[in-house]
C-alpha positions in Angstrom: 6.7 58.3 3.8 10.3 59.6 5.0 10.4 61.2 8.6 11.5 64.7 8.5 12.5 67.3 10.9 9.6 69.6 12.2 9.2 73.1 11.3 10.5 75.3 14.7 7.2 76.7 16.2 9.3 80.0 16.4 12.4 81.9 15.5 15.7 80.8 15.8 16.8 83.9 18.0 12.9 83.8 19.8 14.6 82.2 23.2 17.7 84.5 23.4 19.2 85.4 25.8 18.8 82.4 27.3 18.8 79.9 24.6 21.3 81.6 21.6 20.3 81.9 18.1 23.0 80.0 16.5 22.9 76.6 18.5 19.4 76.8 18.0 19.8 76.8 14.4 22.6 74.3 14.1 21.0 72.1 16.6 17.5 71.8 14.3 19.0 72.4 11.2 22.3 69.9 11.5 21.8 67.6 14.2 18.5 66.9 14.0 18.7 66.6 10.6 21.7 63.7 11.3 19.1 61.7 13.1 16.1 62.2 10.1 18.5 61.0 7.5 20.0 58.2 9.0 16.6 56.9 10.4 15.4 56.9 7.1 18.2 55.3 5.1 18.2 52.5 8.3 14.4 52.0 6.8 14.9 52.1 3.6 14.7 48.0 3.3 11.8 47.9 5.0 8.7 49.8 3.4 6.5 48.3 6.1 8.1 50.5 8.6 8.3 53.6 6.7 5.1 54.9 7.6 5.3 54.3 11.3 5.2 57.3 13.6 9.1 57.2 14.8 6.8 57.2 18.8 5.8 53.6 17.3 8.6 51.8 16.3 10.4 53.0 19.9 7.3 51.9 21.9 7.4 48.8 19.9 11.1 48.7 19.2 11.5 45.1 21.1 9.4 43.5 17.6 12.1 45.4 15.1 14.1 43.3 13.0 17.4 43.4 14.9 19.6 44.2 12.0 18.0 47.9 12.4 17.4 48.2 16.1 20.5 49.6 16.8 20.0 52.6 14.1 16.2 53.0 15.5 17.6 53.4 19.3 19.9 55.6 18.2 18.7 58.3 15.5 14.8 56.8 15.8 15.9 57.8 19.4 18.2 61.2 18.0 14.2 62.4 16.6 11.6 61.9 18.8 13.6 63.3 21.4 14.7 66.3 19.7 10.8 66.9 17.7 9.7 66.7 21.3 12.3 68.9 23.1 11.6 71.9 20.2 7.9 71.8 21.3 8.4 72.5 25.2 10.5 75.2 24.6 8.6 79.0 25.1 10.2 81.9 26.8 7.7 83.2 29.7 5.1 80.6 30.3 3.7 80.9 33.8 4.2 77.6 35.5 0.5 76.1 36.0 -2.0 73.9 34.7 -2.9 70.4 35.8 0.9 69.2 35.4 2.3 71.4 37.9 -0.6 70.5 40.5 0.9 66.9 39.6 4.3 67.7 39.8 3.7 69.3 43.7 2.0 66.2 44.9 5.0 64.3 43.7 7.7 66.1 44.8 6.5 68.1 47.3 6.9 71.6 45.7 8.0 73.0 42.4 11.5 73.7 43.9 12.0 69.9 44.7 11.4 69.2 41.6 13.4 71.7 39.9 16.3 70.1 42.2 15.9 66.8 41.4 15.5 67.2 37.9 18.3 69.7 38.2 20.3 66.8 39.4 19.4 64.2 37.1 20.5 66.6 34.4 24.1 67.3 35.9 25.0 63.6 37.0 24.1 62.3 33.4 27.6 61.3 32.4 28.7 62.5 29.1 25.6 63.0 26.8 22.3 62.0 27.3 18.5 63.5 28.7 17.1 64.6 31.8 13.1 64.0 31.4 10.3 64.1 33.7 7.7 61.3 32.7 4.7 59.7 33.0 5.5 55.9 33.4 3.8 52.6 32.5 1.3 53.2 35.6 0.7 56.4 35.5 3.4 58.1 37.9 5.6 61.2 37.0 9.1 60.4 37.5 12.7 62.1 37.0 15.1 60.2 35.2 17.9 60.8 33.1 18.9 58.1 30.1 22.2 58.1 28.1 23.1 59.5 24.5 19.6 59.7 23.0 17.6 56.4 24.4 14.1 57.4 24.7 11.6 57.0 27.2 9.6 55.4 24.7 11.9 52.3 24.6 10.4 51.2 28.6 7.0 52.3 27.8 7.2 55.6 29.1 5.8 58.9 27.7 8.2 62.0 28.3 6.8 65.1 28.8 9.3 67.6 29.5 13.1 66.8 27.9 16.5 68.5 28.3 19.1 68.1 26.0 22.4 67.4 28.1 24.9 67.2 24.9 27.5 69.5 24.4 26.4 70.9 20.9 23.1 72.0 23.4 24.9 74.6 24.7 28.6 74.7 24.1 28.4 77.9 21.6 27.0 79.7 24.5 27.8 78.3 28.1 31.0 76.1 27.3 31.9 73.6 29.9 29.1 75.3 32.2 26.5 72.4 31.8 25.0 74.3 35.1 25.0 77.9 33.7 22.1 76.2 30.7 20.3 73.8 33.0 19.9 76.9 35.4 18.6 79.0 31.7 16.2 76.4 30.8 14.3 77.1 33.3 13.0 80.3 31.7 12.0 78.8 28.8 9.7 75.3 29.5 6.5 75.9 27.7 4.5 74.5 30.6 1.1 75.3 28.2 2.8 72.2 25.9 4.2 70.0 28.9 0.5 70.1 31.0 -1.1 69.0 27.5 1.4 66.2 27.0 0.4 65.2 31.0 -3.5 64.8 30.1 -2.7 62.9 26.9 -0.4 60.3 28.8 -2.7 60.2 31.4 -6.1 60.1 29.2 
């Protein structure tokens, strides 16, 4: 079975002002689209793979045959972090739940950890991904990774994504990578981040 972009959970326009209607359409509709199509045409030669959850063949992506592995990183990479990133996205959702009790004995406070993800999303050169994640023993960690690598590749689970490209945000912000990393705050669906913690963490 071909992978295919998710339905939004919402309308385009539902995270203005602070997210603006058109990126969000061109962002799902184009660019993610991109990702979908060339994923599946680097699959088309191998019907064993087809019907893999895209999360699988990155977790596993070491045991691809290496004539796709570079189209799997890349747009495998291009979906899973953009199917993820539409589902943590919700305008007004208190910050609570068993993720943010995590995230304070981590870092200390929710303001640390707004800073240091803050961080990791401004010194990402170029394109790429700030994340916060739960890694292969269990610890939530900031990192950022370049163009669109996934977490999934180190055996990590992300749980909370930002999309650091320009076509993210230039429509509305321009060159002010700051101006969005500073908007996105308002619109982190913690309800859908603190149910990805409990299912990384079992």
């Amino acid at each position: 079975m071909a992978h295919e972009v998710p339905k939004l959970p919402y309308d385009y326009d539902a995270l203005e002002p602070h997210i603006d209607k058109e990126t969000m359409q061109l962002h799902h509709d184009k660019h993610h689209q991109v990702y979908v199509d060339n994923l599946n045409n680097a699959l088309k030669n191998h019907a064993e793979l087809q019907a893999k959850p895209v999360e699988e063949l990155l977790r596993y992506f070491k045991d691809l045959p290496a004539e796709i592995k570079t189209a799997v990183r890349n747009h495998g990479g291009g979906h899973a972090n953009h199917s993820l990133f539409w589902e943590i996205l919700k305008k007004d959702v208190p910050a609570e739940g068993d993720v943010v009790e995590a995230i304070k004995k981590k870092f200390g406070s929710m303001e640390k950890f707004k800073e240091d993800f803050t961080k990791a999303a401004m010194t990402q050169f170029g394109s790429g991904w700030a994340w916060l994640i739960v890694d292969d023993i269990g610890e939530l960690q900031v990192i950022n990774l370049p163009n669109q690598d996934s977490p999934l590749r180190q055996n990590w689970t992300p749980i909370l994504g930002l999309d650091v490209w320009e076509h993210s945000y230039y429509k509305k912000y321009g060159p002010a990578r700051a101006s969005y990393v500073e908007a996105f705050w308002n619109v982190v669906n913690w309800e859908a981040v603190d149910e990805k913690f409990k299912a990384a963490k079992g």
